[in-house]
Steps between C-alpha positions, in 0.01 A plus 500: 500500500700144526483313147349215661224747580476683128461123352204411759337826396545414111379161553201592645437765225571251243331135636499372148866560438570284823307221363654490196822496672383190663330375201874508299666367789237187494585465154858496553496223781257315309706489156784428692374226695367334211830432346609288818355122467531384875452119382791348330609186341698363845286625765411810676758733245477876385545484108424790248206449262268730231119563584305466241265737306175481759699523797605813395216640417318388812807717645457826326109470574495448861763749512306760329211461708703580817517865337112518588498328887415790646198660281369135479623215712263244428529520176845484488476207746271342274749520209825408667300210649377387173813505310713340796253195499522492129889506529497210848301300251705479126855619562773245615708632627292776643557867515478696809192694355273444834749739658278758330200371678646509832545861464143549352402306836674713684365832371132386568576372869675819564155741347249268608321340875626187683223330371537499134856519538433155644204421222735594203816337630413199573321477159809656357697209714295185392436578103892581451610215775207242340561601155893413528450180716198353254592622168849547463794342368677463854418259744244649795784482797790710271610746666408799245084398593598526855675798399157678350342430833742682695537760296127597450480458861759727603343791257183461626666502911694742369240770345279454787743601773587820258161578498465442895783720581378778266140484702720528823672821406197666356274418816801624699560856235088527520545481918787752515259730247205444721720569795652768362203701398279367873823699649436790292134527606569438857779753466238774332230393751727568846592848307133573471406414833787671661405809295076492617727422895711839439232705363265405796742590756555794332167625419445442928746632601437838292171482536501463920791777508361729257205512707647573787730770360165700330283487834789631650563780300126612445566495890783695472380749264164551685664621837783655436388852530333430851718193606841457403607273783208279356609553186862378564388217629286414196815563301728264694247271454494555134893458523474179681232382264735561211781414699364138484332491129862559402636208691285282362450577151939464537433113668259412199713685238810334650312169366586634122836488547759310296792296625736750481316796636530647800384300825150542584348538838487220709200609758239226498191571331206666725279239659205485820777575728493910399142510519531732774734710281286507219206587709673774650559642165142523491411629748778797533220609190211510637383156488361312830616123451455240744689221452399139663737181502474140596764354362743518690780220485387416104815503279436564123613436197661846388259482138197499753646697785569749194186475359320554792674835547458614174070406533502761786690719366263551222201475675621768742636718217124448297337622874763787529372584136133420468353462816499886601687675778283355815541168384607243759695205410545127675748237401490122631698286479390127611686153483154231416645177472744461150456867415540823582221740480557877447171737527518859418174701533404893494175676592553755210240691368717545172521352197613171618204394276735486220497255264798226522582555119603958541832415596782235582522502860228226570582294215864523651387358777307229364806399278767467799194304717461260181806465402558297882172295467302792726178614451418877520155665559432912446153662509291800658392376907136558576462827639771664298899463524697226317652155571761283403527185545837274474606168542802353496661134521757514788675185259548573153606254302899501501432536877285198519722269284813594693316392806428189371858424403 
């Protein structure tokens, strides 16, 4: 730590000790000035002379009252006013006592508003200005009255800019806080939302997989005695199955990664154009799934063309899971004018019934389909089976805006 630095700190440990610095160093101009008579026998001369008794004391109290500016700066005002008019009015020569005053002048313009700055100066100005043109000893044009004006005036300029620049730099230390702490909470709301993002891709794509992987091995287990070439099949399927959970759960992992780990996988993130693929998956077990599209030539966003993978995906894994082992499945998907619409719908006799709130899968859903300005519908169909409903905005909202640029 510089000196210049360990003094700053000390100062502004020790305010009072400052000010009576300043107070002492008032008193030492003041005496010292009041030795020099600037109005000689032959003109405009410098000639030594002796204050008297009153001028000196006027000194030592306006001095002393500097020692107190800061706790109470009218006040002290008040006094170095007082005793400079007393001095501008009885002493000839004067003594340089409204030097005190300035500073007092100072102090308040610098602690105080514009407005009284300007109230109390300009009082300040015209009593010690009036006072020393009416009532004292000099004539109203000498140059020490003209003096008092411009002196009073400069304090009062003086304290107010010292005021205005300290309102400047704490408006612009609050707005660098403020700033600070906004980037904080932006910075802890992104980390939350990219956790919910990770954890639903990661509950789907366990969840679709998983499913996949047990039908095939109650498959497995169930005819290999009588079957085996069915039951090798069943088993490559459960190899593919978990062949691809692995893949992905590495892609969404990969997300975790720091800077200096290891490169992550580059394959673009699953979307409408493996629908096919992920209804195969299905049905290799067990599960009929027709699959209906019209809309073709539509380009999406990859947050909705991901989201609308990851909807059927878990509607197809919740039909693989609840809607028994006849159930039939249908998928649409339909371009209606801004959106895309995505239908999923079983004839399940299971228990698609299932309230939304015994597990995570539809509230998943409904969190990816909100989270791009979607709706999302879910319920029982009339006659037994399930539906859900999805859609989505073909434009979200970084899309849109960089259209409009």
């Amino acid at each position: 730590m510089s000196t210049l630095e360990r003094a700053r700190r000390h100062v502004k440990a020790h305010p009072m000790a400052l000010d009576a610095a300043i107070a002492f160093g008032v008193l030492a101009c003041t005496v010292a000035g009041s030795f020099v008579d600037p109005h000689g026998k032959s003109g405009v001369t410098w000639a030594l002379r002796t204050p008297d008794a009153l001028s000196l004391l006027l000194i030592a109290l306006g001095s002393a009252a500097l020692v107190f500016r800061r706790r109470a700066p009218m006040t002290v005002l008040a006094v170095t006013g007082a005793v400079s008019v007393i001095e501008s009015v009885t002493a000839e020569p004067r003594a340089p006592v409204a030097m005190s005053a300035v500073i007092a002048l100072y102090t308040v313009a610098s602690t105080t508003d514009r407005t009284t700055t300007w109230r109390i100066g300009l009082l300040t100005i015209t009593v010690l200005t009036g006072s020393a043109m009416l009532a004292g000893p000099l004539p109203w044009y000498a140059q020490e009255n003209l003096a008092i004006f411009a002196w009073t005036g400069i304090g009062a300029t003086a304290g107010d800019a010292v005021r205005s620049r300290r309102a400047v730099v704490a408006a612009i230390r609050e707005r660098a806080d403020r700033a600070e702490r906004t980037r904080e909470e932006e910075a802890r709301r992104r980390v939350a939302e990219e956790r919910l993002r990770i954890a639903r891709d990661l509950h789907d794509v366990v969840a679709h997989h998983i499913a996949l992987v047990n039908v095939q091995a109650g498959v497995a287990a169930h005819v290999m005695d009588k079957r085996p070439d069915q039951a090798k099949e069943a088993l490559a399927h459960v190899r593919e199955a978990s062949r691809s959970a692995l893949n992905e759960l590495r892609a969404t992992v990969g997300l975790l990664r720091q800077s200096g780990d290891p490169e992550a996988p580059t394959e673009p993130a699953p979307g409408l154009s493996r629908l096919d693929e992920l209804a195969g998956t299905f049905r290799n077990a067990g599960l009929q799934v027709e699959v209906a599209r019209a809309d073709q030539g539509v380009t999406l966003p990859a947050a909705v063309d991901l989201a609308a993978y990851r909807v059927i995906q878990e509607a197809l894994t919740n039909v693989q899971k609840h809607a028994g082992q006849e159930a039939k499945a249908e998928v649409s998907v339909v371009r209606v004018g801004p959106n895309i619409e995505i239908t999923v719908l079983d004839d399940g006799a299971g228990d698609d019934d299932t309230p939304e709130g015994g597990g995570h899968g539809l509230l998943g859903m409904r969190e990816r389909v909100t989270a791009l300005r979607g709706t999302l519908t879910t319920g029982p169909r009339y006659g037994g089976g399930f539906r859900v409903h999805a859609i989505l905005p073909v434009k979200t909202r970084t899309r849109a805006a960089e259209d409009a640029v």
